[in-house]
mmCIF entry with sequence, helices, sheets and N, C-alpha, C, O atoms, coordinates in Angstrom:
data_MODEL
# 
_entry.id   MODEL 
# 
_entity.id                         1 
_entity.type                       polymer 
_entity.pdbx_number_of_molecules   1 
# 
_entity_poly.entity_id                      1 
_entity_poly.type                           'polypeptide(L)' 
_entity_poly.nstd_linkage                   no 
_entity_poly.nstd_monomer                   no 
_entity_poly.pdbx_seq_one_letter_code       
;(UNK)(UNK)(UNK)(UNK)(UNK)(UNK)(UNK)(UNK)(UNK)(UNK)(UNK)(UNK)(UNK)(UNK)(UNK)(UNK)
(UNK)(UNK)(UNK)(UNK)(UNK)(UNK)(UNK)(UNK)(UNK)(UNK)(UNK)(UNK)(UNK)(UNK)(UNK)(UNK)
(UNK)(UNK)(UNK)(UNK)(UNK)(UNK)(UNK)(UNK)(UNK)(UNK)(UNK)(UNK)(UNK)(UNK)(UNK)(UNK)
(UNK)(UNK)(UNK)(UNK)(UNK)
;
_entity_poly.pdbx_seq_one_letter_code_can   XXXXXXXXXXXXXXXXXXXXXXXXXXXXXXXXXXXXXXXXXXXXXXXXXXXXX 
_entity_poly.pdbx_strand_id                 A 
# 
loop_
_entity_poly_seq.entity_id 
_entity_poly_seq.num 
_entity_poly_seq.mon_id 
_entity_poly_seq.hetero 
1 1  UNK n 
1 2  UNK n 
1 3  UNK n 
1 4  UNK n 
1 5  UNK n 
1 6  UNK n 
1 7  UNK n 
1 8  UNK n 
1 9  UNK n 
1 10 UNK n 
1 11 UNK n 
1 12 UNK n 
1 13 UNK n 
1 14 UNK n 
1 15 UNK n 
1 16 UNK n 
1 17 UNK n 
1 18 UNK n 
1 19 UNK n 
1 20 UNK n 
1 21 UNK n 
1 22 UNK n 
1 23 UNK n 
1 24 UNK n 
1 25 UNK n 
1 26 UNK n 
1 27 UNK n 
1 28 UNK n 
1 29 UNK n 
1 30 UNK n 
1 31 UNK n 
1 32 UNK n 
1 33 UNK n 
1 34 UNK n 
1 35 UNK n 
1 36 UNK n 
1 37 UNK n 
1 38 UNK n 
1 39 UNK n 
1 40 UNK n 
1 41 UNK n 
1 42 UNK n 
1 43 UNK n 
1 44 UNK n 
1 45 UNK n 
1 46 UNK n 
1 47 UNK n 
1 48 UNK n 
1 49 UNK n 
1 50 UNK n 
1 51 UNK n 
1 52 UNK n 
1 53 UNK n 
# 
_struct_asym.id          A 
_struct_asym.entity_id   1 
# 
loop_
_struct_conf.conf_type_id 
_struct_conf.id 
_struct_conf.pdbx_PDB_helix_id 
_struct_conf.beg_label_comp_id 
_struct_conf.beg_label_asym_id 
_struct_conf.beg_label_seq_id 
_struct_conf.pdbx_beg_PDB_ins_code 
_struct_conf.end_label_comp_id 
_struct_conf.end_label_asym_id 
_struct_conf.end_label_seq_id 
_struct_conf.pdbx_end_PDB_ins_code 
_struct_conf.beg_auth_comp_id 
_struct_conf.beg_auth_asym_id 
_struct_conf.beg_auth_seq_id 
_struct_conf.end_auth_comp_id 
_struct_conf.end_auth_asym_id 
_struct_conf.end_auth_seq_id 
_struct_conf.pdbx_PDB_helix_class 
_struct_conf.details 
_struct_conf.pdbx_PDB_helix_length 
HELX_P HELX_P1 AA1 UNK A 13 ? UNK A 21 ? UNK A 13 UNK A 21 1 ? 9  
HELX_P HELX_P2 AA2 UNK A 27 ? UNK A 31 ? UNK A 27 UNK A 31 1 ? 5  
HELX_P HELX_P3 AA3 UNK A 39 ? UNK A 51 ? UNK A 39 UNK A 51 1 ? 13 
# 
_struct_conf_type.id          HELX_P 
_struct_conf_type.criteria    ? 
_struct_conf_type.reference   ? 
# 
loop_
_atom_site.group_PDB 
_atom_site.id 
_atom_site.type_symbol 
_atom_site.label_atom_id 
_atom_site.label_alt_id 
_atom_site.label_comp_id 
_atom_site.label_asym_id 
_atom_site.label_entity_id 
_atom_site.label_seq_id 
_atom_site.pdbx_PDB_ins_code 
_atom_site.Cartn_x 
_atom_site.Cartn_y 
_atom_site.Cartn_z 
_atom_site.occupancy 
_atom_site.B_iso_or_equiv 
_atom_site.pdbx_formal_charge 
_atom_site.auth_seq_id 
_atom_site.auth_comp_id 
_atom_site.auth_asym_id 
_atom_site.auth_atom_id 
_atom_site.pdbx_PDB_model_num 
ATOM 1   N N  . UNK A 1 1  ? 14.749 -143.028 -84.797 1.00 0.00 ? 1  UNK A N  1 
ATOM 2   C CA . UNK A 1 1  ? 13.358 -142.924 -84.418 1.00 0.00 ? 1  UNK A CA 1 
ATOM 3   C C  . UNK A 1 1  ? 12.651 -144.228 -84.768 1.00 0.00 ? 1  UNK A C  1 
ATOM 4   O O  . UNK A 1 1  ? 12.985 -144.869 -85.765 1.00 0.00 ? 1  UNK A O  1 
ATOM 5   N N  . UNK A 1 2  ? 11.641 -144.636 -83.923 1.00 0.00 ? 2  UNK A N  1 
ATOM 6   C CA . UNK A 1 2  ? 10.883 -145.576 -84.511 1.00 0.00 ? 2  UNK A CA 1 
ATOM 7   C C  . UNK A 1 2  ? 9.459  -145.324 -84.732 1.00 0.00 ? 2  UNK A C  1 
ATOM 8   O O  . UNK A 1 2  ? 8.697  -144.629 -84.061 1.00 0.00 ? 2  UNK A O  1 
ATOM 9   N N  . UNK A 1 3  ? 9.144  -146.266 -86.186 1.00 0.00 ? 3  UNK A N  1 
ATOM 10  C CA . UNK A 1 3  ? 8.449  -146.251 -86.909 1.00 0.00 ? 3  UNK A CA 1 
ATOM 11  C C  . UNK A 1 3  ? 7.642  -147.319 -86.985 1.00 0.00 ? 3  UNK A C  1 
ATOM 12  O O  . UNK A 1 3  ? 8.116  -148.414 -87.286 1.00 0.00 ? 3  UNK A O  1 
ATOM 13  N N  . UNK A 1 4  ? 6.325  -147.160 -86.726 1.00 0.00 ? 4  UNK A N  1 
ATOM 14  C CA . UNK A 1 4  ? 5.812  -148.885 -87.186 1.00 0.00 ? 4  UNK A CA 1 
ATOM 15  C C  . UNK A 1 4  ? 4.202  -148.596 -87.864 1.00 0.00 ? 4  UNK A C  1 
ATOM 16  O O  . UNK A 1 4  ? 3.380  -147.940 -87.224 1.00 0.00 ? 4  UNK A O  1 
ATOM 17  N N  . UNK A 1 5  ? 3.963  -149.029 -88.886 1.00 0.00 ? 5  UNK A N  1 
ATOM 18  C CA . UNK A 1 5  ? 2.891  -149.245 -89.615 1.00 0.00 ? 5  UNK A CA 1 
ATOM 19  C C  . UNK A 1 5  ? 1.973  -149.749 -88.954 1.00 0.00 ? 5  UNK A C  1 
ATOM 20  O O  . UNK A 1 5  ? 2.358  -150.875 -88.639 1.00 0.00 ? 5  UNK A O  1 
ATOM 21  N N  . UNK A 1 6  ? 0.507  -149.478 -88.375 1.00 0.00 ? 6  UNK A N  1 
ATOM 22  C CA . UNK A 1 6  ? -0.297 -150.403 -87.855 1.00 0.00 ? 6  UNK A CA 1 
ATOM 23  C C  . UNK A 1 6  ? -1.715 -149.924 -88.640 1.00 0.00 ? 6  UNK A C  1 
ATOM 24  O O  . UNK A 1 6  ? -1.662 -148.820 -89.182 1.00 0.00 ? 6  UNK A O  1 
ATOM 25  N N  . UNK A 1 7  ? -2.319 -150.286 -88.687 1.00 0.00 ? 7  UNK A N  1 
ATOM 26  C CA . UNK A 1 7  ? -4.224 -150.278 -89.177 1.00 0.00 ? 7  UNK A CA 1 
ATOM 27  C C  . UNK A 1 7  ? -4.743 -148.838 -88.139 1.00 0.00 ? 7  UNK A C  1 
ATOM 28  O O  . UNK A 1 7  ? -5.951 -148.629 -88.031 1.00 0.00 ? 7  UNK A O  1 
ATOM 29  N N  . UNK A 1 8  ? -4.108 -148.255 -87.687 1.00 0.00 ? 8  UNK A N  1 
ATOM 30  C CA . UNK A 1 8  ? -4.162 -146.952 -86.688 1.00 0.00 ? 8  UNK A CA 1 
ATOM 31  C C  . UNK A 1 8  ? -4.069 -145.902 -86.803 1.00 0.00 ? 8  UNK A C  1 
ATOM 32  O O  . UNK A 1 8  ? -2.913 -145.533 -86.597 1.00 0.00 ? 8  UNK A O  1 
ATOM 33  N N  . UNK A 1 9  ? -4.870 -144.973 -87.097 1.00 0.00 ? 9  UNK A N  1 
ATOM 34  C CA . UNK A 1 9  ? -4.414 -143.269 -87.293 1.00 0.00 ? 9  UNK A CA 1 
ATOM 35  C C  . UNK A 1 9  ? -4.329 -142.332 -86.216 1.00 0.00 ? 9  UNK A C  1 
ATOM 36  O O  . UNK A 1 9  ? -3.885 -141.197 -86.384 1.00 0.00 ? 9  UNK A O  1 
ATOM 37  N N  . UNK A 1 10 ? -4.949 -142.987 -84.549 1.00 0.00 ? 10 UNK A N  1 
ATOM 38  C CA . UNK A 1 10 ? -4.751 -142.471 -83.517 1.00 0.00 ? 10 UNK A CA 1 
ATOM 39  C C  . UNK A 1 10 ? -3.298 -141.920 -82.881 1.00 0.00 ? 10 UNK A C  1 
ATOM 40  O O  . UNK A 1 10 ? -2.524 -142.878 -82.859 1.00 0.00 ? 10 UNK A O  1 
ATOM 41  N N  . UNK A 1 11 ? -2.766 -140.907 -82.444 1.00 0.00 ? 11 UNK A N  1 
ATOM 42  C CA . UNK A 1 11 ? -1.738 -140.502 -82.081 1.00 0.00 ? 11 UNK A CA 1 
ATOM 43  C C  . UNK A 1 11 ? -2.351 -140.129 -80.517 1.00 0.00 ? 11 UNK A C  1 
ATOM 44  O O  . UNK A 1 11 ? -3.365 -139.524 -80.168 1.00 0.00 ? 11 UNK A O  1 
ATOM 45  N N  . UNK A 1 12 ? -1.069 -140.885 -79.627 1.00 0.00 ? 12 UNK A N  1 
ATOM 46  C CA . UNK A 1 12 ? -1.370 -141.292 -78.275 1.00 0.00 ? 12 UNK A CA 1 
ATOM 47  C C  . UNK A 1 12 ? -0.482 -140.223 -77.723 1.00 0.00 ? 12 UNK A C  1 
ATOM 48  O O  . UNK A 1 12 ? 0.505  -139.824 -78.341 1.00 0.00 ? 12 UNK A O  1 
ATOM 49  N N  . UNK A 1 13 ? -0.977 -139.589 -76.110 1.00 0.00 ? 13 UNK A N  1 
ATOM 50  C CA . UNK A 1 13 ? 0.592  -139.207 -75.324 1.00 0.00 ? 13 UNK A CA 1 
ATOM 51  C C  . UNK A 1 13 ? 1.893  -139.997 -75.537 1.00 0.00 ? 13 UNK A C  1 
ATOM 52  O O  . UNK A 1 13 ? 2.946  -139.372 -75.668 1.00 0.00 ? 13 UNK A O  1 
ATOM 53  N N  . UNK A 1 14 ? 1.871  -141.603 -75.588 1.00 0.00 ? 14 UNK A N  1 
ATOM 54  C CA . UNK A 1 14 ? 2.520  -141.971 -75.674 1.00 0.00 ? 14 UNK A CA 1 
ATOM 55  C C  . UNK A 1 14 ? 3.802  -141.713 -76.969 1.00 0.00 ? 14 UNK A C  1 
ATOM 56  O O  . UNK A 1 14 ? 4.998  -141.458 -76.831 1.00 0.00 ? 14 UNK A O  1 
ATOM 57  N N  . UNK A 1 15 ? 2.971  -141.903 -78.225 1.00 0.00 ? 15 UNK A N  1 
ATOM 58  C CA . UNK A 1 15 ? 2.925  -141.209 -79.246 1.00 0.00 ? 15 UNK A CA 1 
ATOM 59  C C  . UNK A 1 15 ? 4.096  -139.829 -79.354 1.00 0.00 ? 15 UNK A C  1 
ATOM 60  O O  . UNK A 1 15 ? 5.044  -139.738 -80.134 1.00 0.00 ? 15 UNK A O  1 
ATOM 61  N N  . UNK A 1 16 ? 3.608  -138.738 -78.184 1.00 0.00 ? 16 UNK A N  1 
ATOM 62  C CA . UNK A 1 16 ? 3.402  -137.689 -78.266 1.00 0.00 ? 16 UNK A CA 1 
ATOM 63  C C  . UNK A 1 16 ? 5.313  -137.540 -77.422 1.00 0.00 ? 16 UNK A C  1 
ATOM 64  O O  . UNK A 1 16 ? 6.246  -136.778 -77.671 1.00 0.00 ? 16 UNK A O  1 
ATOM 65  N N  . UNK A 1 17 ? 5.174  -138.514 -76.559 1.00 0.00 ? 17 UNK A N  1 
ATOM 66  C CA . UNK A 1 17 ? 6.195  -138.606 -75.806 1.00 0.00 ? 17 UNK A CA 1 
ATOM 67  C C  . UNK A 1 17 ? 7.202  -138.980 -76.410 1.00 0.00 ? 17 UNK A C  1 
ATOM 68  O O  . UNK A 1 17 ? 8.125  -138.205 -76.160 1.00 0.00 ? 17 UNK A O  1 
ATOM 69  N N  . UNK A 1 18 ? 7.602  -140.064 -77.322 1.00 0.00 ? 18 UNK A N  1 
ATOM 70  C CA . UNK A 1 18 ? 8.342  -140.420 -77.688 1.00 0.00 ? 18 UNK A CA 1 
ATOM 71  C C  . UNK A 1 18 ? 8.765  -139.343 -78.943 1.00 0.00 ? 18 UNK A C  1 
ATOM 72  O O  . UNK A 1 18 ? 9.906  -139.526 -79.367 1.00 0.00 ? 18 UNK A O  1 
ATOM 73  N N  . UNK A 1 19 ? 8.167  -138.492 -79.445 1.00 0.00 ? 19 UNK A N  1 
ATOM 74  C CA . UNK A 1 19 ? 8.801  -137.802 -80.441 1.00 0.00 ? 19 UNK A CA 1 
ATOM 75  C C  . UNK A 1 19 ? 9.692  -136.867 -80.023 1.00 0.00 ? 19 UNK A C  1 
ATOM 76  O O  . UNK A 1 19 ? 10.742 -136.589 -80.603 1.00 0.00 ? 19 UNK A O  1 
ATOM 77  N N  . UNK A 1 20 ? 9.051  -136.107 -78.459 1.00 0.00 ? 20 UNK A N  1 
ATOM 78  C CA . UNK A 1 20 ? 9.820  -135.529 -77.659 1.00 0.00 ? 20 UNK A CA 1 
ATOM 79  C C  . UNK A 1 20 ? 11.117 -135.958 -77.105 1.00 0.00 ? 20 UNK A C  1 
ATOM 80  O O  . UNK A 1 20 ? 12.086 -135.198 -77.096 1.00 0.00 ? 20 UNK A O  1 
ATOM 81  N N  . UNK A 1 21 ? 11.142 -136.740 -76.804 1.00 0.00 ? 21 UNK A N  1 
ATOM 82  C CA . UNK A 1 21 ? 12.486 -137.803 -76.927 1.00 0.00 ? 21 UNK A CA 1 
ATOM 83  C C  . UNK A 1 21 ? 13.628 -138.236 -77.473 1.00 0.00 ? 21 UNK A C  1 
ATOM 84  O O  . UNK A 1 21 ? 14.834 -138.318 -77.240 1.00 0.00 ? 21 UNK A O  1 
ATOM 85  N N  . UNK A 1 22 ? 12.594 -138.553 -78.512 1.00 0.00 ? 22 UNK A N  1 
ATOM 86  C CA . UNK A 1 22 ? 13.600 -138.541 -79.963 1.00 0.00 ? 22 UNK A CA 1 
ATOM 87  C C  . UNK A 1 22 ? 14.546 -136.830 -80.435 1.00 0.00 ? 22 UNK A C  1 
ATOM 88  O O  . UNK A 1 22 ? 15.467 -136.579 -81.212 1.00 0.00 ? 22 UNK A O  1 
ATOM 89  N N  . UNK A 1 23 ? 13.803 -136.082 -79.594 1.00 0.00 ? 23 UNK A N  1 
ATOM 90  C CA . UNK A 1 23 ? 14.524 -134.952 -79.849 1.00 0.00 ? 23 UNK A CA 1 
ATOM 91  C C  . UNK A 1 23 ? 16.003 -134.450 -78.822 1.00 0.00 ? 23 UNK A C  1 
ATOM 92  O O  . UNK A 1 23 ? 16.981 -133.800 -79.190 1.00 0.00 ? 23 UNK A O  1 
ATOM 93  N N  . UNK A 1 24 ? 15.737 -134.957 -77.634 1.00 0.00 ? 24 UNK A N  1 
ATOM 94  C CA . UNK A 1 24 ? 16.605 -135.222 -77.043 1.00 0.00 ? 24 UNK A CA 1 
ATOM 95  C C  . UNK A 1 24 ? 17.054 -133.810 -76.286 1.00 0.00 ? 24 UNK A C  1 
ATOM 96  O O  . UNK A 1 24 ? 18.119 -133.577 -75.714 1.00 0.00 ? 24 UNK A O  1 
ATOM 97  N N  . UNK A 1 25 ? 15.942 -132.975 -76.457 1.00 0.00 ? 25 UNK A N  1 
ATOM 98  C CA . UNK A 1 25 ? 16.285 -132.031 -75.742 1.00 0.00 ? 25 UNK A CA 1 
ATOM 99  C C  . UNK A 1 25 ? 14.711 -131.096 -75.889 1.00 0.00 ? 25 UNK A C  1 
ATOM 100 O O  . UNK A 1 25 ? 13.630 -131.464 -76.347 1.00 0.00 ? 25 UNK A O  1 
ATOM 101 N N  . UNK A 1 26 ? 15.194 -129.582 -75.209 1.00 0.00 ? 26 UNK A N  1 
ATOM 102 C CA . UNK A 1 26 ? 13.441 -129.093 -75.198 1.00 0.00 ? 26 UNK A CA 1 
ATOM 103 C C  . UNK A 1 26 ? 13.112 -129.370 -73.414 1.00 0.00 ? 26 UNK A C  1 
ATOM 104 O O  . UNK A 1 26 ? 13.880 -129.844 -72.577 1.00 0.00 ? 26 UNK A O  1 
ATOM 105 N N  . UNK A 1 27 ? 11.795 -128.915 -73.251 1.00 0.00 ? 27 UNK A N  1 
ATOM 106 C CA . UNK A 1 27 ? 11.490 -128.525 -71.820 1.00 0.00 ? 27 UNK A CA 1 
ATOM 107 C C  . UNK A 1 27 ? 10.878 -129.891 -71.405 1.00 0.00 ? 27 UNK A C  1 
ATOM 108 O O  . UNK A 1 27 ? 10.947 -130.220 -70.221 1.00 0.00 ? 27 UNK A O  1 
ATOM 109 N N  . UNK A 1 28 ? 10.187 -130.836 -72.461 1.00 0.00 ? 28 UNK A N  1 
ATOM 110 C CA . UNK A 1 28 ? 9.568  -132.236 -71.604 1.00 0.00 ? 28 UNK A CA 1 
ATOM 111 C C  . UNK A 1 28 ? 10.778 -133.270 -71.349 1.00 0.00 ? 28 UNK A C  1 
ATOM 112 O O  . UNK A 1 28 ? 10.652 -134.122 -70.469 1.00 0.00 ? 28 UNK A O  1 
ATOM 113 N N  . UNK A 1 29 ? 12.022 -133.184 -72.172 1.00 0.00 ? 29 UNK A N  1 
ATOM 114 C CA . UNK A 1 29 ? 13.360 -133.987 -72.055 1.00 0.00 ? 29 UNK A CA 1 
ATOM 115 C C  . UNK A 1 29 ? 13.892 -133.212 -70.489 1.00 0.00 ? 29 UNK A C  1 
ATOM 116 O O  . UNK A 1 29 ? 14.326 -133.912 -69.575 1.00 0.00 ? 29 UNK A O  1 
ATOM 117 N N  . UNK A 1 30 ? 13.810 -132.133 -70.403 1.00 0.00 ? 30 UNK A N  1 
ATOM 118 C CA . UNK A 1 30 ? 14.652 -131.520 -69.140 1.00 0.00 ? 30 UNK A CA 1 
ATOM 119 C C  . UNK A 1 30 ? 13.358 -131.590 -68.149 1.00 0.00 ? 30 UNK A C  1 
ATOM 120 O O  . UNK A 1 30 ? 13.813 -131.332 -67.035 1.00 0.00 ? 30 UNK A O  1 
ATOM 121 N N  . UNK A 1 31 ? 12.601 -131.714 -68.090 1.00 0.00 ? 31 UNK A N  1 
ATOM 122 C CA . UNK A 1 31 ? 11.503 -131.919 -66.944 1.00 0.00 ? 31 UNK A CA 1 
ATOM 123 C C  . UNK A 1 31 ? 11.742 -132.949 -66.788 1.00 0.00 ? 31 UNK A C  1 
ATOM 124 O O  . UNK A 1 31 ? 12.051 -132.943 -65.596 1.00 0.00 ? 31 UNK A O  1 
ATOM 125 N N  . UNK A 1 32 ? 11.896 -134.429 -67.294 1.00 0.00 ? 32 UNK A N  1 
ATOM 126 C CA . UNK A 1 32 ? 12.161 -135.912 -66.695 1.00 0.00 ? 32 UNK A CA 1 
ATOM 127 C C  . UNK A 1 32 ? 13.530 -135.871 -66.553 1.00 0.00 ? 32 UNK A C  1 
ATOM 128 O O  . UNK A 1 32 ? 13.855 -137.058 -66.581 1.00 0.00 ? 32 UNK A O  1 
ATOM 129 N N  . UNK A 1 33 ? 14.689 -135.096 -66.395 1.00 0.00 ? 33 UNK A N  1 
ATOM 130 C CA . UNK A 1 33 ? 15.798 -135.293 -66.483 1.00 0.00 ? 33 UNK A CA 1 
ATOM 131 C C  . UNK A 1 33 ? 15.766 -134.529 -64.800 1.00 0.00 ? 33 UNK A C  1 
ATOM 132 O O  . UNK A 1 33 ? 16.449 -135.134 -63.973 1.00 0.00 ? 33 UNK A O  1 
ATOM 133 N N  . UNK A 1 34 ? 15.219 -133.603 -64.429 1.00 0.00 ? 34 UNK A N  1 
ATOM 134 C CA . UNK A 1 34 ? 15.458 -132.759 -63.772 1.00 0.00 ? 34 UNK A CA 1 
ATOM 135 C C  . UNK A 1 34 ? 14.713 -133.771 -62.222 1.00 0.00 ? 34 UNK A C  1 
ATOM 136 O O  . UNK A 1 34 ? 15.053 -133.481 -61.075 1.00 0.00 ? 34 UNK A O  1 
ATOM 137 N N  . UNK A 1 35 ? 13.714 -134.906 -62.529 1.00 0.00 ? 35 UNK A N  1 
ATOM 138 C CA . UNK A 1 35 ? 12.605 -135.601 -62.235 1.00 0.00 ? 35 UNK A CA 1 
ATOM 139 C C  . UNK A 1 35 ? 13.987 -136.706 -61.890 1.00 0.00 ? 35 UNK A C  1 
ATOM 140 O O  . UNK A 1 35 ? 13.667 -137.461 -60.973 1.00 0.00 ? 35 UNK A O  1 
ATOM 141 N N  . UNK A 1 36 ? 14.700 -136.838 -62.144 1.00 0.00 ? 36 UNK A N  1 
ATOM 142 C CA . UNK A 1 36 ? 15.883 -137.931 -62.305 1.00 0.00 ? 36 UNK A CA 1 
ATOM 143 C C  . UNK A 1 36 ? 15.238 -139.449 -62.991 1.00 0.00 ? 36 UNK A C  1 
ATOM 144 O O  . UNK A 1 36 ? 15.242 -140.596 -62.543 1.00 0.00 ? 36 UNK A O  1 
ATOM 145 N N  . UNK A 1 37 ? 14.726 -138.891 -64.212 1.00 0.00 ? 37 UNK A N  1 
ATOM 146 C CA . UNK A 1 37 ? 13.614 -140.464 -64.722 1.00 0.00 ? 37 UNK A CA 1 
ATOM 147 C C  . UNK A 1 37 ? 14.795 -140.922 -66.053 1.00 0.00 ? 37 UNK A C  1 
ATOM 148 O O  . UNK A 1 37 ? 14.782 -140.094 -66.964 1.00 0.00 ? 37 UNK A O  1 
ATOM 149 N N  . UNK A 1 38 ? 15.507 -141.774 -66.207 1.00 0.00 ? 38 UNK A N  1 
ATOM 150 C CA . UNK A 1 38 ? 16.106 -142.427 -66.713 1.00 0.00 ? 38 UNK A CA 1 
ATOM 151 C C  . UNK A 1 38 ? 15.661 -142.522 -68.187 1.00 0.00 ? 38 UNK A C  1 
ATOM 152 O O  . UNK A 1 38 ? 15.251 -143.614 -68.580 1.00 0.00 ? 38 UNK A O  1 
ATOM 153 N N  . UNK A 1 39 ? 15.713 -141.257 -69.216 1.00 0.00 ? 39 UNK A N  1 
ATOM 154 C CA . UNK A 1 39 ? 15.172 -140.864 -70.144 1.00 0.00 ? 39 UNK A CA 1 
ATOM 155 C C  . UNK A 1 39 ? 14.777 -142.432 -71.605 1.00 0.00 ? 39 UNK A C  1 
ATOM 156 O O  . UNK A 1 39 ? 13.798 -142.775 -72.268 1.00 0.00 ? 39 UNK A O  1 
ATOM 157 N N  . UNK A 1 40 ? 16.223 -142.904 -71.442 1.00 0.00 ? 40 UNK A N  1 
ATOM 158 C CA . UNK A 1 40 ? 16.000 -144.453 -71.941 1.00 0.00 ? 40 UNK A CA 1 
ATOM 159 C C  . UNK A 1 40 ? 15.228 -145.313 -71.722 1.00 0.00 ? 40 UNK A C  1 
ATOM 160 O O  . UNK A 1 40 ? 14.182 -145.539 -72.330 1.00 0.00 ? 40 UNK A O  1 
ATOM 161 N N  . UNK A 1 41 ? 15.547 -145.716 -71.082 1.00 0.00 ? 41 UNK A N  1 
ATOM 162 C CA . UNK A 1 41 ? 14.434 -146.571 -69.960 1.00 0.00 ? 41 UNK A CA 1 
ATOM 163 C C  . UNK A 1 41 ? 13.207 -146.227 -70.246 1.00 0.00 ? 41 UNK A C  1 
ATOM 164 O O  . UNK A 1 41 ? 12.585 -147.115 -70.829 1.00 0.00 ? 41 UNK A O  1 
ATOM 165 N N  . UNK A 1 42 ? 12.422 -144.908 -69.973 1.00 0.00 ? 42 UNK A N  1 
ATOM 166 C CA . UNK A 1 42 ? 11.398 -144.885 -70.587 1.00 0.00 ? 42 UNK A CA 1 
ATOM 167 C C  . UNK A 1 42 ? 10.863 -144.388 -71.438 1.00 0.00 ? 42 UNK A C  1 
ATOM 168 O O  . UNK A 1 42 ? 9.647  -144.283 -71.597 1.00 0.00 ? 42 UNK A O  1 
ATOM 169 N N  . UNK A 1 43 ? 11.740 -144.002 -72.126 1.00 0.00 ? 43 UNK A N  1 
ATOM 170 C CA . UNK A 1 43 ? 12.057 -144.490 -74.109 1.00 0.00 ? 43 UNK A CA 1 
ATOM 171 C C  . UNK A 1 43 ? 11.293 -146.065 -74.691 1.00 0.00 ? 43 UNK A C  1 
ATOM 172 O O  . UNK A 1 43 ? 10.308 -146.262 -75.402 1.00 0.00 ? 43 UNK A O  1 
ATOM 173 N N  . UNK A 1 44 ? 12.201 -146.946 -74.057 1.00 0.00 ? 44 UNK A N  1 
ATOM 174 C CA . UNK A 1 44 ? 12.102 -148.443 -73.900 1.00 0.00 ? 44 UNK A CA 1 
ATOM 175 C C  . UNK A 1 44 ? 10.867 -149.150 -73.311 1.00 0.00 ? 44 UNK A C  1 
ATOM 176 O O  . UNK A 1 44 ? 10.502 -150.219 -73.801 1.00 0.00 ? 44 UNK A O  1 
ATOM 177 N N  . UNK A 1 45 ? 10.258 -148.629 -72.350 1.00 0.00 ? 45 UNK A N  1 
ATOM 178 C CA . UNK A 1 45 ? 9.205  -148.943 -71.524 1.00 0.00 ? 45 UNK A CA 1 
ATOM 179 C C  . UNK A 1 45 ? 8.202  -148.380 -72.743 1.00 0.00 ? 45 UNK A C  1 
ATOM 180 O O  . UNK A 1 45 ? 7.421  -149.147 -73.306 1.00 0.00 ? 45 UNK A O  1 
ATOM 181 N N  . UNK A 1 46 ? 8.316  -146.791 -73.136 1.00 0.00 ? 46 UNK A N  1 
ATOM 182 C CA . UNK A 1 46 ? 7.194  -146.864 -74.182 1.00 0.00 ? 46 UNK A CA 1 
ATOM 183 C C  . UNK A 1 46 ? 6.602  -147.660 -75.377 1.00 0.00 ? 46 UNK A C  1 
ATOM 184 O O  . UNK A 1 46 ? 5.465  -148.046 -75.648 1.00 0.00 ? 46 UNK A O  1 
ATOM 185 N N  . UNK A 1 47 ? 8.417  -147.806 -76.293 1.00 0.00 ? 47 UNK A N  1 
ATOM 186 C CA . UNK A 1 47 ? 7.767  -148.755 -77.060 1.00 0.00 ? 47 UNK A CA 1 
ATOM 187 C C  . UNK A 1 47 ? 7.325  -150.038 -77.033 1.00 0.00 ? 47 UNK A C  1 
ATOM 188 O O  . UNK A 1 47 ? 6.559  -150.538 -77.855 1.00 0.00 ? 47 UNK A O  1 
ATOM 189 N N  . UNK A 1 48 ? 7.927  -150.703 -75.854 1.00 0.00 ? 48 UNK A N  1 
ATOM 190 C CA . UNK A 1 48 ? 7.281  -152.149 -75.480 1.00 0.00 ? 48 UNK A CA 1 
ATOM 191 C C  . UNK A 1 48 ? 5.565  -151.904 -75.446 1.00 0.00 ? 48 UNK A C  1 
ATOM 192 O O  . UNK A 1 48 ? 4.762  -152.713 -75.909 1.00 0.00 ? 48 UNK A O  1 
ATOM 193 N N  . UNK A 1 49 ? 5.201  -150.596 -74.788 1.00 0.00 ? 49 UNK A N  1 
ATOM 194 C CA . UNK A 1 49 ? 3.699  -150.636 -74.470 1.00 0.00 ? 49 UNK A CA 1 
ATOM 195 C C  . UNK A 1 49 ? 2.988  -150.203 -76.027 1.00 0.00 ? 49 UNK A C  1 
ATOM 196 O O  . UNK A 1 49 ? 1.917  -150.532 -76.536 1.00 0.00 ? 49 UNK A O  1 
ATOM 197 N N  . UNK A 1 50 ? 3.830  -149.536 -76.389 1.00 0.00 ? 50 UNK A N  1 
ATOM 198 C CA . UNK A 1 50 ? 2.926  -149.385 -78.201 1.00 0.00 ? 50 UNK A CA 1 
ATOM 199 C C  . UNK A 1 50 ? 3.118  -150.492 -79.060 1.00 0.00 ? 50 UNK A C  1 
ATOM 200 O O  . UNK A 1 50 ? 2.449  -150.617 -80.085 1.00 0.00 ? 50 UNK A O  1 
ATOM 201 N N  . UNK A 1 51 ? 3.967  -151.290 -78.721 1.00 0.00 ? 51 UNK A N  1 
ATOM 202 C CA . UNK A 1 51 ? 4.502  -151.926 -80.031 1.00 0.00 ? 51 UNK A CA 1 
ATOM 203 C C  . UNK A 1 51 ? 5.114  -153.449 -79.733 1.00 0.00 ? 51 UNK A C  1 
ATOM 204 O O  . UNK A 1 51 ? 5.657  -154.289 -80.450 1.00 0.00 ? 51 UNK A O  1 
ATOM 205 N N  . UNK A 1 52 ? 4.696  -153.379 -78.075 1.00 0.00 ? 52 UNK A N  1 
ATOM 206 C CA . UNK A 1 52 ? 5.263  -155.268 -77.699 1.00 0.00 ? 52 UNK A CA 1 
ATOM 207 C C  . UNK A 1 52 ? 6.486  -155.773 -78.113 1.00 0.00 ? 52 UNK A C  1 
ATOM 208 O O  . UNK A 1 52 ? 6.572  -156.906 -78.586 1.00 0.00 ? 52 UNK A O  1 
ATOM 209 N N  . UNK A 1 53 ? 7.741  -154.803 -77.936 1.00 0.00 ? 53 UNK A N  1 
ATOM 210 C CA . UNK A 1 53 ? 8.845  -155.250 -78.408 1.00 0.00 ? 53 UNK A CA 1 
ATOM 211 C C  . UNK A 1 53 ? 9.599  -154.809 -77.059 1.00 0.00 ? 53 UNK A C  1 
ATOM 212 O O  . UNK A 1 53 ? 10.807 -155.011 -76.933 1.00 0.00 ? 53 UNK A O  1 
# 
C-alpha cells in the first residue's frame, strides 16, 4: 500500500479508490474489471495524480 505524509487531512475519491484496490477484490475491484479497465494502470495513474510520482 502506499503511504505518504503530506500537511493534508482531506481524504479524496481518489483516496477512497486506491484503498479499494489495494484490496484487490470486493464489488468496486469487480466493477472496473468487469468495465475491462486495467486495474494497475489505474492504480498507477492515481498515484501519479496524488503524489507526482
Amino acid at each position: 500500500m502506499v503511504v505518504k505524509v503530506q500537511n493534508n487531512s482531506t481524504i479524496t475519491p481518489e483516496h477512497l479508490m486506491l484503498g479499494f484496490l489495494s484490496l484487490g477484490e470486493g464489488v468496486a475491484v469487480e466493477l472496473l474489471r468487469d468495465l475491462v479497465i486495467d486495474t494497475e494502470a489505474f492504480r498507477s495513474h492515481l498515484i501519479e495524480a496524488l503524489y507526482g510520482k
